[in-house]
C-alpha positions in Angstrom: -18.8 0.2 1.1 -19.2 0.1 -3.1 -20.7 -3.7 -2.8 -17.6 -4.9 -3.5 -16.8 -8.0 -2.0 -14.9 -7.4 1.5 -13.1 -10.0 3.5 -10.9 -9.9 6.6 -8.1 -12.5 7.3 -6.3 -13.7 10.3 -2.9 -15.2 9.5 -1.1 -17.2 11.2 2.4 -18.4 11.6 2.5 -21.0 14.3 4.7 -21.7 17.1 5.1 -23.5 19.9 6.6 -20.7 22.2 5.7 -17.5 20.0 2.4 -17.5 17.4 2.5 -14.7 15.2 -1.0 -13.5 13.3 -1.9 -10.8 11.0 -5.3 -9.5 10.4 -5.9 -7.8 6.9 -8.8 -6.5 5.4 -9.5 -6.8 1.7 -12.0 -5.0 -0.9 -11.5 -5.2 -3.9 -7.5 -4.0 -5.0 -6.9 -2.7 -1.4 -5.4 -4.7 0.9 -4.8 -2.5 4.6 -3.5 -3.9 7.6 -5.6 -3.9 10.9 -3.1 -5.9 13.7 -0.5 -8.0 14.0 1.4 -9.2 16.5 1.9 -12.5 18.5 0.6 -14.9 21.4 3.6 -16.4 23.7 2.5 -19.7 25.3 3.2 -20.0 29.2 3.7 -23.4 31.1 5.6 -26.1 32.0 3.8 -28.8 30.0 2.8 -28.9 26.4 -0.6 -28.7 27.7 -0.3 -25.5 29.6 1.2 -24.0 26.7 -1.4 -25.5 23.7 -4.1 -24.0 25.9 -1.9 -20.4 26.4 -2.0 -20.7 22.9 -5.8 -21.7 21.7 -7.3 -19.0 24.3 -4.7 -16.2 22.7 -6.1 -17.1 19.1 -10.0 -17.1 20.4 -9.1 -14.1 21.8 -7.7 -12.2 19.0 -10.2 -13.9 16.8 -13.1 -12.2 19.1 -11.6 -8.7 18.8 -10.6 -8.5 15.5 -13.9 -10.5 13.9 -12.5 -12.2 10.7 -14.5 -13.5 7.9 -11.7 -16.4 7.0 -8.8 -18.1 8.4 -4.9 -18.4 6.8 -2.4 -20.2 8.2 1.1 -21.8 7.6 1.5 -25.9 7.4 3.8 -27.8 9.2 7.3 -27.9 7.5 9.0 -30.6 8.3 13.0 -31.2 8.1 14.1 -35.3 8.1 16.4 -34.9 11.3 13.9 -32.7 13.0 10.9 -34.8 13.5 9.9 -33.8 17.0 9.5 -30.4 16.0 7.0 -30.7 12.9 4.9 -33.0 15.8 5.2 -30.5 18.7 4.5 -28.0 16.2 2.0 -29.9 14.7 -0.1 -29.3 18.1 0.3 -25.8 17.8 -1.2 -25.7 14.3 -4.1 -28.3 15.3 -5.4 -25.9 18.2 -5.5 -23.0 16.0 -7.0 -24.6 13.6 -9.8 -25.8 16.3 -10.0 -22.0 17.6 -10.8 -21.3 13.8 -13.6 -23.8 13.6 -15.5 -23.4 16.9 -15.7 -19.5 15.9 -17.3 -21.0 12.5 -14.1 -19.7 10.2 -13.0 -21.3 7.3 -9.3 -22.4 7.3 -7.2 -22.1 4.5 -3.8 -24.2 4.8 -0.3 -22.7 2.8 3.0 -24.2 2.8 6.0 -22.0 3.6 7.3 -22.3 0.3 4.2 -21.2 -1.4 4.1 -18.1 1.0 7.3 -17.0 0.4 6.8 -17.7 -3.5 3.8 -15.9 -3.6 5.2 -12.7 -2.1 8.7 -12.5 -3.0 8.6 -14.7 -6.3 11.0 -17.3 -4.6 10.4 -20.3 -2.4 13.3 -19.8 -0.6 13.0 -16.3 0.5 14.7 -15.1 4.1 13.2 -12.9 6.9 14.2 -9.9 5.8 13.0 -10.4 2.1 9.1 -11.1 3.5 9.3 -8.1 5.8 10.0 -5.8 3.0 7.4 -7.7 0.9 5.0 -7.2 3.2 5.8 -4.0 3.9 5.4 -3.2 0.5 2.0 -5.0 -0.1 0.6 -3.0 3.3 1.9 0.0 2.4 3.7 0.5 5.9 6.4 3.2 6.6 8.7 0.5 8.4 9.2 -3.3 8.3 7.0 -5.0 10.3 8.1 -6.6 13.7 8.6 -9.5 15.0 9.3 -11.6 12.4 6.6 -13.9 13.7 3.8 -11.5 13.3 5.5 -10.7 9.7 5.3 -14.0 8.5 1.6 -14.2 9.8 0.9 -11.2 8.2 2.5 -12.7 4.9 0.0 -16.3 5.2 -3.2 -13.3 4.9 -1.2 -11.7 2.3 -1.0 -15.0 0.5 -4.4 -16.1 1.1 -6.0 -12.4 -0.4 -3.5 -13.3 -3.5 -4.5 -16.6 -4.5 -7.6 -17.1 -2.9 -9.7 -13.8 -2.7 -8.1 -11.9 -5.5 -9.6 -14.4 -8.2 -13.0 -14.0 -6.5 -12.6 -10.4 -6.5 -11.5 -9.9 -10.2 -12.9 -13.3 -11.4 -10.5 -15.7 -13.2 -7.9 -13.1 -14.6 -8.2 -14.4 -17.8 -8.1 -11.6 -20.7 -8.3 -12.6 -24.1 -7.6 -9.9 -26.9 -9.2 -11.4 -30.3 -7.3 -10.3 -33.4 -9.2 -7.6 -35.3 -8.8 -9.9 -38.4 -11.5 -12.3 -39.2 
């Protein structure tokens, strides 16, 4: 490459029955897409299925070798507590897959995700395909919508992580021409 810095992200949108992630690869301005898709958890106890899910993650960690790790925080709703804790699990064994494969994690909320890419916090599922689409180039939406949103947590992390280091601080200041 042109010594520019180069990173590539795994994102990941966690689940409990389906884990999407997206792995993108950024230098410089260019962000380009290198795999997405999703890990389903088998078994009958939450055990079976948190280890379905941690030994999917190593494994597409191995394969794909990232240099950092993006992925979505808990959202939690008031009458759905249970969920945010099952789901909760989900997010702590990625997060360990991340670590023992010596990755930094970096941690976005939903709302900042959807923000980021589609310049509203409150953006639906078709909105982030078409963003992401858009960012990657890609001739169709991407699918599922679980390796989507994964793909839009990397998006996010490139945006307001990486691009800064890339470009430094953004800041441009024009000076009048007038003393």
């Amino acid at each position: 490459m042109d010594g520019t810095l180069s990173e590539r992200v795994v994102g990941f949108d966690p689940g409990l029955n389906v884990t999407g992630y997206g792995v993108v690869e950024c230098h410089g301005a260019t962000v380009r897409l290198i795999e997405a898709g999703v890990v389903r958890s088998k078994g009958e106890t939450l055990e079976d299925r948190l280890h379905t899910i941690h030994s999917g993650v190593r494994e597409v960690i191995e394969a794909c070798r990232p240099t950092a790790m993006a992925i979505e925080q808990v959202f939690s709703h008031a009458k759905f507590p249970k969920t945010a804790i099952l789901l909760g699990h989900a997010r702590g064994v990625i997060c360990l897959a991340g670590v023992q494969a010596g990755l930094a994690v970096h941690h976005y909320l939903p709302n900042r995700v959807k923000s980021t890419l589609c310049g509203s916090g409150h953006a639906g599922k078709e909105q982030m395909q078409s963003a992401v689409q858009r960012e990657l180039g890609l001739a169709a939406a991407p699918k599922p919508a679980d390796a989507a949103d994964a793909l839009a947590v990397a998006l996010t992390d490139y945006h307001l992580r990486l691009r800064p280091l890339f470009f430094g601080t953004g800041v441009v200041r024009i000076r009048s021409s007038r003393a």
